[in-house]
C-alpha positions in Angstrom: 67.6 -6.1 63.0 64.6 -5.7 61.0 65.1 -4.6 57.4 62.8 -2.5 55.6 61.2 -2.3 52.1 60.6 0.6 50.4 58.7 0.6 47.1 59.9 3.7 44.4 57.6 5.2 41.8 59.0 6.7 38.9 58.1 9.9 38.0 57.3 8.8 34.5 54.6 6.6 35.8 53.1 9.3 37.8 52.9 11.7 35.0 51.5 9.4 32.5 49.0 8.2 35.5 48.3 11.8 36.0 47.6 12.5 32.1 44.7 9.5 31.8 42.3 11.3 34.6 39.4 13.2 32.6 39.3 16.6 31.9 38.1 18.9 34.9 35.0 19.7 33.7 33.6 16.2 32.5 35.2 15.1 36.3 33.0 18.1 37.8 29.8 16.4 36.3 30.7 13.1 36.8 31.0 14.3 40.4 27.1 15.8 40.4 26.0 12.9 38.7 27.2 10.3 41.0 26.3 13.1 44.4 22.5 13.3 42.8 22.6 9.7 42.9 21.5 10.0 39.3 23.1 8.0 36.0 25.4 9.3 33.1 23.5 9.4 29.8 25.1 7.4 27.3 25.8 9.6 24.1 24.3 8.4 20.8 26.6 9.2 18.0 25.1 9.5 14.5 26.1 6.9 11.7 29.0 8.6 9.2 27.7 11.3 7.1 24.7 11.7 9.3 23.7 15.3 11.6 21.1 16.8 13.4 20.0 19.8 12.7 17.0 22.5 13.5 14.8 23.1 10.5 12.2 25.7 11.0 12.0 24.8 14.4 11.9 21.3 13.9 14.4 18.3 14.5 15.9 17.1 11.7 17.6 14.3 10.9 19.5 14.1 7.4 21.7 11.3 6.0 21.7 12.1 2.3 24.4 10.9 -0.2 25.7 8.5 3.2 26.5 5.7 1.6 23.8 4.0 3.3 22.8 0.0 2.7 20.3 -0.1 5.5 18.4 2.2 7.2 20.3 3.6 9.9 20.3 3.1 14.0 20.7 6.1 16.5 18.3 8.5 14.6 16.8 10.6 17.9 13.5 9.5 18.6 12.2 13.4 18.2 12.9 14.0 14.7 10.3 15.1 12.3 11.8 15.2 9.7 14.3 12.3 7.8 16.0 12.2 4.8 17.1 9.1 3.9 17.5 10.1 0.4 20.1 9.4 -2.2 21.6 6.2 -0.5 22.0 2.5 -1.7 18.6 1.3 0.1 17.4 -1.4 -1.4 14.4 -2.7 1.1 13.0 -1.5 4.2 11.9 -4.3 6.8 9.2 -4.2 9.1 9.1 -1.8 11.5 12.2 0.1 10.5 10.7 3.4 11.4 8.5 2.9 15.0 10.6 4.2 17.1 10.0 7.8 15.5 6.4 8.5 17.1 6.2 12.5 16.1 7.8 11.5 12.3 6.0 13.5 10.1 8.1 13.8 6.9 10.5 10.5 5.3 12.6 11.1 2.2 13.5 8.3 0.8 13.9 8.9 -3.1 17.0 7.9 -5.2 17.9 4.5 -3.8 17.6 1.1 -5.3 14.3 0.4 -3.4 13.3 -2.7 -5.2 11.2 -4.4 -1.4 9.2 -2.4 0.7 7.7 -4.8 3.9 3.9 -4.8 4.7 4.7 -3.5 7.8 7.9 -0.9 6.9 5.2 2.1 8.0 4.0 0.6 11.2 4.0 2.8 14.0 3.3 6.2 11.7 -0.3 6.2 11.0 -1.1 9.0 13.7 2.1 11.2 12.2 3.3 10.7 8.7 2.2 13.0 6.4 4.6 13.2 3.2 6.4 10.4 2.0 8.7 10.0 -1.2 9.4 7.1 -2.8 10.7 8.5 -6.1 13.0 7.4 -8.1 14.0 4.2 -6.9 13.5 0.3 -8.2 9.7 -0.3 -7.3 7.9 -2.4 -9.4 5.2 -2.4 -6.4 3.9 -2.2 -3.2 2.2 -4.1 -0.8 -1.4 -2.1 -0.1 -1.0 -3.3 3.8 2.2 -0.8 3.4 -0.5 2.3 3.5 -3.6 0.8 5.2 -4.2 3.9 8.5 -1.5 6.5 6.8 -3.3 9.3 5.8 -0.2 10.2 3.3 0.7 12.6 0.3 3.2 10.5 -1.4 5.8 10.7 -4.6 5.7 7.5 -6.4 7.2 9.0 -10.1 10.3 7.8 -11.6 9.7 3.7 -10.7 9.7 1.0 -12.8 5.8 0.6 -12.2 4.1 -3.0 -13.2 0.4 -1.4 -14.0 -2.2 -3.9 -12.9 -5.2 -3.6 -10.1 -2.6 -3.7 -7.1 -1.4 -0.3 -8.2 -5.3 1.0 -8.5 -5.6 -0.3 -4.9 -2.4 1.6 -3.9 -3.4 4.5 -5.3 -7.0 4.6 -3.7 -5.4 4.6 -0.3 -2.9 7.7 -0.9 -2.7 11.0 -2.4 -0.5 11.6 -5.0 1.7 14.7 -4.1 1.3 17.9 -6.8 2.6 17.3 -10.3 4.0 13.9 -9.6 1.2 11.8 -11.1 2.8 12.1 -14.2 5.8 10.4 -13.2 4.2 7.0 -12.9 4.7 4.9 -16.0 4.2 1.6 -16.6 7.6 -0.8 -16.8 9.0 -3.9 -18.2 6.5 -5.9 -16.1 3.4 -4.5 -17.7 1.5 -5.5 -20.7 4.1 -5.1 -23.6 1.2 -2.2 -25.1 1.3 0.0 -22.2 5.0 -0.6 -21.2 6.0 3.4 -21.8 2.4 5.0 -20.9 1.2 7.3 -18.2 -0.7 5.1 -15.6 -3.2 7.3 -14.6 -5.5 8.2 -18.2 -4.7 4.3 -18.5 -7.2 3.4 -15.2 -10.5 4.2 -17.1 -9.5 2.8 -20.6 -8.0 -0.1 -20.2 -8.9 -3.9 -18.4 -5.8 -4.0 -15.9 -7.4 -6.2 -13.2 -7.8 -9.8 -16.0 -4.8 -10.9 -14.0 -2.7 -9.8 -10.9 -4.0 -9.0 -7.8 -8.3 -8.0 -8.7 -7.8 -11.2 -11.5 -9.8 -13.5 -8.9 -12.5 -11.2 -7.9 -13.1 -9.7 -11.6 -13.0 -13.3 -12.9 -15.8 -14.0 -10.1 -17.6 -10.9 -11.4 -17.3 -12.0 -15.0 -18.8 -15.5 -14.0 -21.6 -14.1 -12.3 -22.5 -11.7 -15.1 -22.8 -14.5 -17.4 -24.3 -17.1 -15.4 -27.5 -14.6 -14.8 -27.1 -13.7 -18.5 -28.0 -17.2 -19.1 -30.9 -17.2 -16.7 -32.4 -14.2 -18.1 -32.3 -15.5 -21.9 -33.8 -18.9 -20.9 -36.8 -17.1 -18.9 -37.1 -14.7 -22.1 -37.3 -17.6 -24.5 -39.5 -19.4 -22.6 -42.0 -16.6 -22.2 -41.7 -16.1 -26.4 -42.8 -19.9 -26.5 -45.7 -19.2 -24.4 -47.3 -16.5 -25.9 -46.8 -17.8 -29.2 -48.6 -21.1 -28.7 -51.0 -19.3 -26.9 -51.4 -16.9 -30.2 -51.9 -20.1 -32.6 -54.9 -21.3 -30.5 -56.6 -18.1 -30.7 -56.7 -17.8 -34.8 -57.4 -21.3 -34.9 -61.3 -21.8 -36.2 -63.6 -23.1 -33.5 -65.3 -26.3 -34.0 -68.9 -26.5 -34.5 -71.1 -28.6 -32.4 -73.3 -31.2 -34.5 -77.0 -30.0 -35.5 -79.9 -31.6 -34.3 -82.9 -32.9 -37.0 -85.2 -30.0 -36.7 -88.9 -31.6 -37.4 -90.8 -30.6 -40.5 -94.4 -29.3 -40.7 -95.4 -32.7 -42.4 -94.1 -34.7 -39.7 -96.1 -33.0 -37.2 -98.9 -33.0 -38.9 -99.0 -36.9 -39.4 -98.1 -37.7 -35.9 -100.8 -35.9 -34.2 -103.2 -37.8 -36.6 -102.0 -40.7 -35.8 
């Protein structure tokens, strides 16, 4: 006689098999999903202390006072706007913003932003339009940073080393309203204009003898010179000339020798003879 097996399920099992299966409505759309033959979008959470939000009808993206050390990941590739402000930034790399082609506004004042990357604006020449870089640690910034970006920018409260890379900076950009104040030169300047306002400095005093113009002006200066000396040996040699040539005319012109001009008597006795 044949025996047979059964197998029993417990009905603590079942229920706790039962329990696991997704809610009805996220089963209903998995269901449409996989029936269209299309794929389930993978949700992109926002880093702690982050959120979206709708700012006069424009995507915004705000993670201010985050706690952040770099710049975030996940930020929605729509937003406009993005404030990255009051973290603990300290550089931003290359590229750390172009994935946000319609950006048009980036916040990111009081950090420790003592690095900004040649590159850390690349992909936001055709969008950017207000940037704000205040109060953090910059000494400077690369002028390749702003090269395309048509920018109004807040560069105030930054420990700002004065010299001919900040003129350059500061011909590529405008300076948002009532911020140009805000730009004094820091510990790495000159030890005279460590305190002052940058901008009445630019027309008063030589910044580009060293740093960044040092080479050029230096070339300028050598130039200058060299063609001074040029143009005071032509001068001097033309003063030389004319005054020889000023000599020879007051000197007394000499007299050719006389001839013997025959006397009456003469005459006289040679036609008798």
């Amino acid at each position: 006689m044949t025996s047979v097996s059964f197998v029993s399920y417990s009905t603590p099992g079942l229920c706790q098999s039962v329990a696991m299966l997704p809610p009805a409505g996220h089963l209903l759309s998995l269901l449409l999903v996989i029936g269209t033959g299309g794929t389930v979008p993978s949700p992109r959470l926002a880093p702690q202390g982050c959120y979206v939000a709708e700012e006069a009808g424009e995507r915004t993206f705000r993670c201010s006072q985050a706690g952040l050390r770099a710049v975030p990941t996940g930020i929605p590739n729509d937003t406009r706007k993005l404030y990255l402000d009051a973290n603990r930034l300290a550089s931003v790399p290359a590229g750390a913003f172009q994935h946000l082609p319609v950006l048009e506004e980036l916040d990111l004042s009081h950090n420790v932003l003592a690095h900004l990357s040649g590159a850390a604006f690349q992909g936001l020449a055709g969008t950017l339009r207000h940037l704000d870089l205040s109060a953090n640690q910059l000494a400077s910034v690369p002028v390749e940073a702003f090269v395309g970006l048509q920018i109004q920018v807040n560069l105030s409260a930054n420990p700002w080393r004065c010299d001919c890379a900040l003129q350059e900076v500061l011909q590529r950009v405008r300076l948002a309203p009532g911020t140009g104040t805000g730009i004094v030169c820091g510990p790495g300047s000159r030890s005279d204009l460590v305190g002052q306002e940058f901008l009445p400095l630019v027309g008063e005093e030589e910044l580009c003898g060293t740093g960044r113009g040092g080479a050029r002006h230096s070339t300028d200066v050598a130039l200058l010179v060299t063609m001074g000396g040029w143009l005071v040996l032509v001068v001097a040699y033309l003063a030389q000339y004319v005054w020889q040539n000023r000599d020879g005319t007051r000197r007394p012109l000499k007299r050719a020798p006389a001839l013997p001009v025959p006397s009456e008597d003469s005459s006289t006795l040679s036609t008798v003879v």
